[in-house]
Backbone as a printed PyTorch tensor [residue, N CA C, xyz], in Angstrom:
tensor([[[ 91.7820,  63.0320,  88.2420],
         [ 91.9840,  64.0520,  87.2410],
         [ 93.0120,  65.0570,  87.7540]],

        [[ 94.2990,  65.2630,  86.6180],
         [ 95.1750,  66.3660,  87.1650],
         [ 94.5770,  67.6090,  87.3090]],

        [[ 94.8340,  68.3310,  88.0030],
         [ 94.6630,  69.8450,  88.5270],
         [ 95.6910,  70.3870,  87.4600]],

        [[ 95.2150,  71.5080,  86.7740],
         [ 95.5410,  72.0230,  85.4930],
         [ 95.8010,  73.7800,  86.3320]],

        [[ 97.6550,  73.3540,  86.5120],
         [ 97.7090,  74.8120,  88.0080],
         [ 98.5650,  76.1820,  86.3590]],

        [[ 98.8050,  75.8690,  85.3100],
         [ 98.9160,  76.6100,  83.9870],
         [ 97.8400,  78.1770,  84.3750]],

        [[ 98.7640,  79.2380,  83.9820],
         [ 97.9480,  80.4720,  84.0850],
         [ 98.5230,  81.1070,  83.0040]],

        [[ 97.3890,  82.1880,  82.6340],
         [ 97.2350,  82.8010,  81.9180],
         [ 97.4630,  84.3940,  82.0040]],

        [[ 98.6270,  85.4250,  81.4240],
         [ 97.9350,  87.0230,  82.0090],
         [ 97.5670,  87.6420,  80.5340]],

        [[ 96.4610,  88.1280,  80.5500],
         [ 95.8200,  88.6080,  79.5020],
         [ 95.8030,  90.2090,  79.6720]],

        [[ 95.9460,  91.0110,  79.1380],
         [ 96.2050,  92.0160,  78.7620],
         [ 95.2230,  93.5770,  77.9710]],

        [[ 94.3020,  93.8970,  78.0060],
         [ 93.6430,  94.7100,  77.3960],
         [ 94.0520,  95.6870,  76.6510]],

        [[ 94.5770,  95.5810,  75.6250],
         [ 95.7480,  96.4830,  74.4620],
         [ 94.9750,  97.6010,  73.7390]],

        [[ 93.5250,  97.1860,  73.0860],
         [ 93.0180,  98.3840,  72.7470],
         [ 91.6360,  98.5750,  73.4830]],

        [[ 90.6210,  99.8930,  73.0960],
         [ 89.6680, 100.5090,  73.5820],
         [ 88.2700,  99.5290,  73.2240]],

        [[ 87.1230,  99.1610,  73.5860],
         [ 86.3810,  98.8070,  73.1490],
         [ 85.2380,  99.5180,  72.6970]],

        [[ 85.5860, 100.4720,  72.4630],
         [ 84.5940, 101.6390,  71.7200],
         [ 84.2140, 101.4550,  70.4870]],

        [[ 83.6240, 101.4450,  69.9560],
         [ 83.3790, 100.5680,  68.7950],
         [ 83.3550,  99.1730,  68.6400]],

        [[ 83.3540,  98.4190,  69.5680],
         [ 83.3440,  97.1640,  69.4800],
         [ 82.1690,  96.3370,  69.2740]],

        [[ 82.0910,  95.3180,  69.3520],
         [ 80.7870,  94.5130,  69.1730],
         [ 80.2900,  94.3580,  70.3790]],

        [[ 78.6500,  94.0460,  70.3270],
         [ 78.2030,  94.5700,  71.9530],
         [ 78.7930,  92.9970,  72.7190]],

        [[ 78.6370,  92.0840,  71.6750],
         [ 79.1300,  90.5630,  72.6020],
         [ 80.5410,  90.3980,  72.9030]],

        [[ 81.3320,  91.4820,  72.4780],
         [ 82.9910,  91.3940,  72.5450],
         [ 83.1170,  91.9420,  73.3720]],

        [[ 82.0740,  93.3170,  73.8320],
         [ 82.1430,  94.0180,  74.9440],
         [ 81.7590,  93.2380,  76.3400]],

        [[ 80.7450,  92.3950,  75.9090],
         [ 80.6700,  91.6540,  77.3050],
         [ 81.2940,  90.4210,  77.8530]],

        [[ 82.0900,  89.7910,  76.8050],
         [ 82.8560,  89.0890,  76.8990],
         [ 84.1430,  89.7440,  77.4930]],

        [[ 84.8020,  91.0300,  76.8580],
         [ 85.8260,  91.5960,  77.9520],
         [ 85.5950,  91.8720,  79.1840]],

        [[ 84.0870,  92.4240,  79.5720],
         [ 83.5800,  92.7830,  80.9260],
         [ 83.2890,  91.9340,  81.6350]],

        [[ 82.6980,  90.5600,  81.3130],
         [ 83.2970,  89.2950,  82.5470],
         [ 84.2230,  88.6860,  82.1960]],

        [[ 85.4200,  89.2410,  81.8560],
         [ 86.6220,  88.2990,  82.2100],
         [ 87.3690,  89.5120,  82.8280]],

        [[ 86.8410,  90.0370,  83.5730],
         [ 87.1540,  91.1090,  84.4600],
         [ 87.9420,  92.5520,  83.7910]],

        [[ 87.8790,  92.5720,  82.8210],
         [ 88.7330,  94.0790,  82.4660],
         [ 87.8410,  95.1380,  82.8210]],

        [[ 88.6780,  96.4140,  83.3780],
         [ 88.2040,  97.7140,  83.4970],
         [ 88.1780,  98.8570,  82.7820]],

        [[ 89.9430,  99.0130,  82.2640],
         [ 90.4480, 100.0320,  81.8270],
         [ 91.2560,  99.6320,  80.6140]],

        [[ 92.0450,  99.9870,  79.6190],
         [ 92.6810, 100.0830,  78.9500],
         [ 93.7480,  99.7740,  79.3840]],

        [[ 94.9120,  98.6660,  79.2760],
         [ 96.4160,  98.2350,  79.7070],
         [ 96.2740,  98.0820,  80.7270]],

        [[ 94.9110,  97.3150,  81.4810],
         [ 95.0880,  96.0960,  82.7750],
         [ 94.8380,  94.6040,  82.4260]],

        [[ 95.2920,  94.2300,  83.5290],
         [ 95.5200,  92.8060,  83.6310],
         [ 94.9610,  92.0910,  83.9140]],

        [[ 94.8050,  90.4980,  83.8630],
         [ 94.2610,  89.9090,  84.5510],
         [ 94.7770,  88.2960,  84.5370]],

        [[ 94.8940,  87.4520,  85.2760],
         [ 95.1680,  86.1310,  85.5210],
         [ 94.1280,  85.6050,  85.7980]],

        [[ 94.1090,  84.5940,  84.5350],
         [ 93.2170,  83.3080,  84.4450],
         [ 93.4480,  81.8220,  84.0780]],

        [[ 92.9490,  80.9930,  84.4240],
         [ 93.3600,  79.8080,  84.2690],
         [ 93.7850,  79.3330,  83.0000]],

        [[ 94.7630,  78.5590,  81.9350],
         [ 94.8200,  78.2850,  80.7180],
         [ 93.7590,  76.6380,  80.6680]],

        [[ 92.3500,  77.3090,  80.2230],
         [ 91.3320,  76.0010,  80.0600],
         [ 91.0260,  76.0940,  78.5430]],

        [[ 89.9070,  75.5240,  78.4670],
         [ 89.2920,  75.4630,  76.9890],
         [ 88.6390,  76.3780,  77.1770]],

        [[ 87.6060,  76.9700,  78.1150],
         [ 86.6980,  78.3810,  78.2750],
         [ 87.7550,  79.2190,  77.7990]],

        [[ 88.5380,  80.2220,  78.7690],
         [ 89.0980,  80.6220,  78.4970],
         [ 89.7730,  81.1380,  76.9830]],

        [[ 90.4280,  80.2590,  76.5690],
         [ 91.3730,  80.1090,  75.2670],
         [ 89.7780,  80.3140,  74.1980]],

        [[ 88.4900,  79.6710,  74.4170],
         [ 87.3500,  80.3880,  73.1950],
         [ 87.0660,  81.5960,  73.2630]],

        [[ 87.1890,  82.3270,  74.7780],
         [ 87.1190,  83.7270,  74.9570],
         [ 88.1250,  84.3750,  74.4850]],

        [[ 89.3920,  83.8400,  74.5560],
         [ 90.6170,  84.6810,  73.7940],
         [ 90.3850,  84.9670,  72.4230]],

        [[ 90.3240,  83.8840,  71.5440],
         [ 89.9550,  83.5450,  70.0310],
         [ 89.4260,  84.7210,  70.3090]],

        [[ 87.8890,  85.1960,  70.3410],
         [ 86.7290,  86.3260,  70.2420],
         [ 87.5990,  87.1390,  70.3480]],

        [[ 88.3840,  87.4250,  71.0550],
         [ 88.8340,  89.2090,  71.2230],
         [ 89.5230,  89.2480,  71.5740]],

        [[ 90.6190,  88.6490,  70.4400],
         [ 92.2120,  88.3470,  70.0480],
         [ 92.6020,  89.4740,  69.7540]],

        [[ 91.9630,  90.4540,  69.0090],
         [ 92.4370,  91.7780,  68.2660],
         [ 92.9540,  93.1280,  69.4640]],

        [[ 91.7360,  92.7390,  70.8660],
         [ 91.6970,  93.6240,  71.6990],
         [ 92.8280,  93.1200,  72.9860]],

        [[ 93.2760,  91.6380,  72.5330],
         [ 94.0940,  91.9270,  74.0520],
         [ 95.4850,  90.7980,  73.9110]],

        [[ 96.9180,  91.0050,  74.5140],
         [ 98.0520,  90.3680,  74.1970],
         [ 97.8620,  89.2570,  75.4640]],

        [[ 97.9760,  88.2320,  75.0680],
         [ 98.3080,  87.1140,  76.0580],
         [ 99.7990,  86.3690,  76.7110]],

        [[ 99.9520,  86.4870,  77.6280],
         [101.3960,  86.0470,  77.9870],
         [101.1410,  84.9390,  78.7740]],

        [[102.6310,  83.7740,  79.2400],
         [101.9170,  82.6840,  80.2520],
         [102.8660,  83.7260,  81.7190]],

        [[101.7340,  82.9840,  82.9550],
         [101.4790,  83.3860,  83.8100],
         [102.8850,  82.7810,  84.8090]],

        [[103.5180,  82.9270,  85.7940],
         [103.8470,  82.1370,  86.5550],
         [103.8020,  82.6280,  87.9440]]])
C-alpha cells in the first residue's frame, strides 16, 4: 500500500462562539487554539469528513 505523503494546512478563519457544541469539538481535536492558526494534516478520508463539518469556519490550502 502507497504511503499517502499529500498534506493539508487548514486554517481557522472564524470564531466558534456560537457554534455547534459538535463543531466545537471537532475544531478542538484537530488541534486549533485561537482564531487565524494553523495546522498540517494529512489529506485522508478522516480528515476531508472533518473539513465538510466546518467548512464555514476554516480555509484549506495544500501543504508542501
Amino acid at each position: 500500500m502507497a504511503e499517502n505523503t499529500k498534506k493539508l494546512k487548514i486554517t481557522l478563519v472564524k470564531s466558534t462562539i456560537g457554534a455547534v457544541p459538535k463543531n466545537k469539538e471537532i475544531i478542538k481535536s484537530m488541534g486549533f487554539h485561537k482564531t487565524n492558526s494553523s495546522v498540517i494534516l494529512p489529506d485522508n478520508e478522516a480528515t476531508r469528513g472533518q473539513i465538510r463539518l466546518i467548512a464555514p469556519y476554516v480555509k484549506v490550502e495544500d501543504a508542501d
